[in-house]
N, C-alpha and C positions, 0 to 999 in steps of 0.2 A: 504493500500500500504506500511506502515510500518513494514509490516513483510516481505521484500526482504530485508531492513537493517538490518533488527534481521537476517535473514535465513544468508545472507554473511558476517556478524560479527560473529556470533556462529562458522559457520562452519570455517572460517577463525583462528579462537581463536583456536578451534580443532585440525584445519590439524595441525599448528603450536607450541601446544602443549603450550599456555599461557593456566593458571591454572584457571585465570577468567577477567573477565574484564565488567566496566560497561561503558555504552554509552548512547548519546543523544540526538536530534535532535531538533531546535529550529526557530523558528523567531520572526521577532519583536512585534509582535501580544503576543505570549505564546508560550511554550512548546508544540511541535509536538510529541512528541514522547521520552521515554527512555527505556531501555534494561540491562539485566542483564546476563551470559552466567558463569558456571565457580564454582571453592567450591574453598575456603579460607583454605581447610584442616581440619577447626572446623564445617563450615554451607558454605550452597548456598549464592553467595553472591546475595545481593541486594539492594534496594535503602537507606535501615539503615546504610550501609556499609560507612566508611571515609576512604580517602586515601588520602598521604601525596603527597602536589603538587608541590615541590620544586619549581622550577623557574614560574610556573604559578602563583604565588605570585607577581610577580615582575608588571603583565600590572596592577592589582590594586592596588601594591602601587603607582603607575605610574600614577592611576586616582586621589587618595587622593592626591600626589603632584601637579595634576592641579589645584586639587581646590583651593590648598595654593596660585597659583599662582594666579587664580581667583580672587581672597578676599584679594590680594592685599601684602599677607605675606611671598611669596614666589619668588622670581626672576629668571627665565629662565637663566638670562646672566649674573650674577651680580656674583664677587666671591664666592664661596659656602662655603673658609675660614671665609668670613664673619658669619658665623650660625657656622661654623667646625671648628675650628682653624687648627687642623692636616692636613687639605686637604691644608693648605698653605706649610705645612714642608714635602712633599712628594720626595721623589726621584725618578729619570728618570732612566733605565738600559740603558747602553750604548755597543755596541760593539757587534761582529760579532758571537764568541763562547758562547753559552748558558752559558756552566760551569762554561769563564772568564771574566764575564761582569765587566762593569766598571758603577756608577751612576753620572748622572749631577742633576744640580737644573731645576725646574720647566721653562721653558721658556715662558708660558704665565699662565694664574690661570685657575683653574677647576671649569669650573659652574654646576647646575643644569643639564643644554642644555647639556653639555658631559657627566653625568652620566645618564641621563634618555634613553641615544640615544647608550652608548657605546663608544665612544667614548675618554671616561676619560683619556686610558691608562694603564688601573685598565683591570686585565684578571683573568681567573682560573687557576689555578695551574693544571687542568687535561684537559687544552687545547692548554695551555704557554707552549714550552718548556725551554723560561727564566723563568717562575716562579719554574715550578717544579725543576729545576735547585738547584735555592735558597733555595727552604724546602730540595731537597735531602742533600746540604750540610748545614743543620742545622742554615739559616741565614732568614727564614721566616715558619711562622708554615702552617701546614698540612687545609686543606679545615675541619671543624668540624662542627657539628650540634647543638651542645650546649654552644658556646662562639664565641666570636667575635675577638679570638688572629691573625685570618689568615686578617685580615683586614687593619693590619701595612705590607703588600706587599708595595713593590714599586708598581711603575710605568712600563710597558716594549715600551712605547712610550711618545711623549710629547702629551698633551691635544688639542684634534681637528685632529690631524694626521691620524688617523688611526680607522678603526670598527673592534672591540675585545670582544669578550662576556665575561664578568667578572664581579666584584662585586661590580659597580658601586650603583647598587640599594640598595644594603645593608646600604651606607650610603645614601642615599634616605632616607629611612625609619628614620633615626637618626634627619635629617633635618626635616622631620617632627614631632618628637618628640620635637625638638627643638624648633621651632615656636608655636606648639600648645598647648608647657604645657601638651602633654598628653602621654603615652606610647602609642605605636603602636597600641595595642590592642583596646585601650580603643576608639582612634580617628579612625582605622576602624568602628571598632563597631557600635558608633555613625552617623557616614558620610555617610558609604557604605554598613556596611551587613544590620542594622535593618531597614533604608529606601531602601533598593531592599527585605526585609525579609530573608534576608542569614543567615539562624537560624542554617548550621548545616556547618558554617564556623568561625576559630577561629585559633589563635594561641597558643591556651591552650586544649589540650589533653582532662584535665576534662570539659569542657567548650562541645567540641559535644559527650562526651562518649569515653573512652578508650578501654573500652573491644566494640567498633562500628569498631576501626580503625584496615584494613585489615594486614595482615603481610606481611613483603616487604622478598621476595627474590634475589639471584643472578644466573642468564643464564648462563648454561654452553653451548659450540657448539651443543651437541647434545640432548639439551633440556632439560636437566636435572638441575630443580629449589633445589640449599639450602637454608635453610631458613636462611636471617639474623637478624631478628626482634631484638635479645637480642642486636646486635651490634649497633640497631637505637634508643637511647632510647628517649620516650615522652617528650613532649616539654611541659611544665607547666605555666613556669615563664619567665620573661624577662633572657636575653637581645630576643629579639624578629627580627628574621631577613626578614630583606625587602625584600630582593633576593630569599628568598625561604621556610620560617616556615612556611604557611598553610596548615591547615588539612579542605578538603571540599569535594564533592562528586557532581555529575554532575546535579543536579534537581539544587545546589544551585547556582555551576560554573556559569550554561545557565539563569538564573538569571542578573549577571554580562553582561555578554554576552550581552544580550538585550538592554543594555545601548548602546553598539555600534550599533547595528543594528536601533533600533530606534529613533539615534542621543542626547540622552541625560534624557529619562525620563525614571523612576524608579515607581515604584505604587505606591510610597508616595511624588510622584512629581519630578521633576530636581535634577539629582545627578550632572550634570557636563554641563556647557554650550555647545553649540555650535559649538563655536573655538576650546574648548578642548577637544573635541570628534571628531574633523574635524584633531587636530595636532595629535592622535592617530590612524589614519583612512590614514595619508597621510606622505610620505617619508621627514623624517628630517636631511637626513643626504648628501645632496646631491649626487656627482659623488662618493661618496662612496660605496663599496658592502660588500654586506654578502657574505664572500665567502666560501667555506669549510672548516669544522672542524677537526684539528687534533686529535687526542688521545695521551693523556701522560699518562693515568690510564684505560686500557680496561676492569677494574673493573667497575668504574665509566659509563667509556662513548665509543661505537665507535666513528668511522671517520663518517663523515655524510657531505653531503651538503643537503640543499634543490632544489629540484628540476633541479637537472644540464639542465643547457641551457637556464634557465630561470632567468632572472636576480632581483635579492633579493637586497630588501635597509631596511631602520630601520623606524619604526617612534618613537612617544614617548610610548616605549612598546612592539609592535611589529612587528613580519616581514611581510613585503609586498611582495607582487610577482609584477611585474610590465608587467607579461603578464598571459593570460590565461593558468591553466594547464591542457593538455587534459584529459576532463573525470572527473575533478575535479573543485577544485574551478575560479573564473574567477579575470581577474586584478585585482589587489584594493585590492585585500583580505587581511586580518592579519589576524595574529597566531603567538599561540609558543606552548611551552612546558615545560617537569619537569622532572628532574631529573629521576625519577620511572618510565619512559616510560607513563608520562599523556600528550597527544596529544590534539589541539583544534584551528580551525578556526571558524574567522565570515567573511561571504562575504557578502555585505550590496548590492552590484547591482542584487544578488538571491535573497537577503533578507532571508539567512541558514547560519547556527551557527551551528558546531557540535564539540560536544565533548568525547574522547574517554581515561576513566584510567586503566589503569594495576599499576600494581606494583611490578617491577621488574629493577636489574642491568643487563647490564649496558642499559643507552640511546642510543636510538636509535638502538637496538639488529636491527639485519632485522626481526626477529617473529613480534617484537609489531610493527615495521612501516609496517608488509603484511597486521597485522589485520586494521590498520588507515586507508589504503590505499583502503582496501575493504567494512571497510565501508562508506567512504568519496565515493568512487564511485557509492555505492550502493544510496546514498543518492540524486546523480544529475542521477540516471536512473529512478528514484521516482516520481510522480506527487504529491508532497506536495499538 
């Protein structure tokens, strides 16, 4: 029955004119199924294939900070200046005009609990149009892949006020290096890919194969992919970011994945309690919502909501739907995504995880959410 999700993902990828793409289907049990449709330009892709997962990075740095909280070395609620010091000297943008902001001081501290949730304050520059503001006039740097300069943004809200997708998690990932004496790398490594065997995930290039990792293009309206690969260069060495540096591919993602479906165990036993599979699985952000997305860079990213009509909240990680969507997945669900157009939910009451990468600018193009869309649906017409 798995070749209706192969049949309306291929053909989806086709009419659409995405160059390849791979996908996967999962539950908590094992791997149901994965797929490959598409050429790289050099080979057919396939399950060798890595592709860079920008912000799908972020729900398992997201699980490594539960742990810390777990074990006692991490606090939800406690200043995060405490571990940071900079997250205490932060600045708030104030005022009506993007171009003429004004900043205040911090009104209350920034914990963990607002950066893991969104909530910080802390946004993107190509979703802000106070941030982008500040890099166009030369008073904050540009979003980069290889340095952590865009990280001294202000603020464009006070902490707790507001849900803003930003780059909260980035210092996540710092805080974790903090407490555990380890680089990022080294305390995933350890914690989460080698006890789930995430052998072909890493924030080092040479680490799953350089010449494995596909090349990333950018969408033009009429379908028409250039290639940007020279302008994305490999990621090797630290600084290592939490928000968005892994290189993985969907055999290793739905791996991951199964920790939430199956409440917490890994095949080399317990990756994350209970509670903290229970606070990624459920809304942390109260009356607050995920609302729609602007665009300040439609290189980078369209406009996008999820699911208009349907109302989206956060947990620690990611988004929930708070009702069913027809033909797809049901309440409860979480998901996100990556910068490159990689798409992925797990809905734990189907007990299906699916995951679908391309790799292509900008997010959220409508080609790659027809193909997400066709296969996610093909997948609840399936009798797993």
């Amino acid at each position: 029955m798995s070749n209706l999700i192969a049949t309306r993902t291929n053909e989806g990828a086709a009419a659409h004119k995405v160059p390849f793409v791979s996908y996967g289907v999962t539950r908590a049990a094992g791997e149901v199924m994965t797929g490959h449709f598409g050429h790289t330009g050099h080979e057919a892709v396939g399950g060798d294939n890595i592709f860079r997962i920008a912000s799908m990075t972020k729900p398992i740095v997201t699980m490594a900070a539960l742990q810390l909280v777990e074990a006692g070395k991490l606090d939800l609620h406690a200043p995060a200046k405490n571990i940071l010091p900079m997250l205490g000297e932060v600045d708030v943008l104030v005022g009506e005009a993007a171009a003429d902001m004004k900043t205040v001081g911090l009104a209350r501290d920034i914990t963990l609990h607002h950066l893991l949730t969104h909530t910080s304050g802390y946004a993107y520059d190509f979703h802000s149009d106070k941030i982008m503001a500040q890099v166009q006039a030369g008073k904050v740097p540009p979003l980069a892949v290889d340095n952590n300069d865009f990280l001294r943004a202000p603020l464009i809200s006070q902490p707790g006020d507001n849900w803003e997708y930003g780059i909260g998690v980035d210092f996540v990932g710092q805080m974790i290096e903090a407490v555990s004496g380890q680089d990022l790398e080294t305390y995933l490594r350890e914690m989460i890919f080698e006890p789930l065997s995430m052998t072909c995930t890493s924030f080092r290039a040479s680490v799953v194969g350089a010449d494995k990792i596909v090349p990333l293009g950018a969408r033009s309206a009429d379908g028409t992919i250039t290639d940007l690969t020279a302008m994305m260069p490999l990621i090797d060495s630290p600084p290592y970011s939490g928000g968005g540096g892994l290189y993985s591919n969907v055999t290793d993602y739905m791996k991951f994945m199964r920790v939430l479906l199956n409440g917490e165990q890994g095949p080399s036993g317990r990756i994350l309690g209970a509670d903290g599979v229970h606070m990624m699985q459920t809304n942390q952000i109260g009356d607050l919502l995920v609302p729609l997305q602007p665009t300040m860079n439609e290189m980078l990213c369209s406009e996008h909501e999820w699911f208009p009509g349907v109302i989206n909240r956060w947990s620690y990680g990611l988004l929930i739907n708070e009702s069913d969507v027809p033909g797809r997945r049901k309440a409860g669900s979480c998901a996100w995504s990556g910068l490159n157009c990689t798409y992925f939910f797990v809905d734990p009451k189907s007990d299906i995880g699916g995951v679908v990468m391309m790799q292509m600018l900008p997010v959220y193009n409508p080609a790659s959410l027809s193909v997400f869309e066709a296969f996610e649906k093909a997948i609840y017409e399936t009798d797993l």
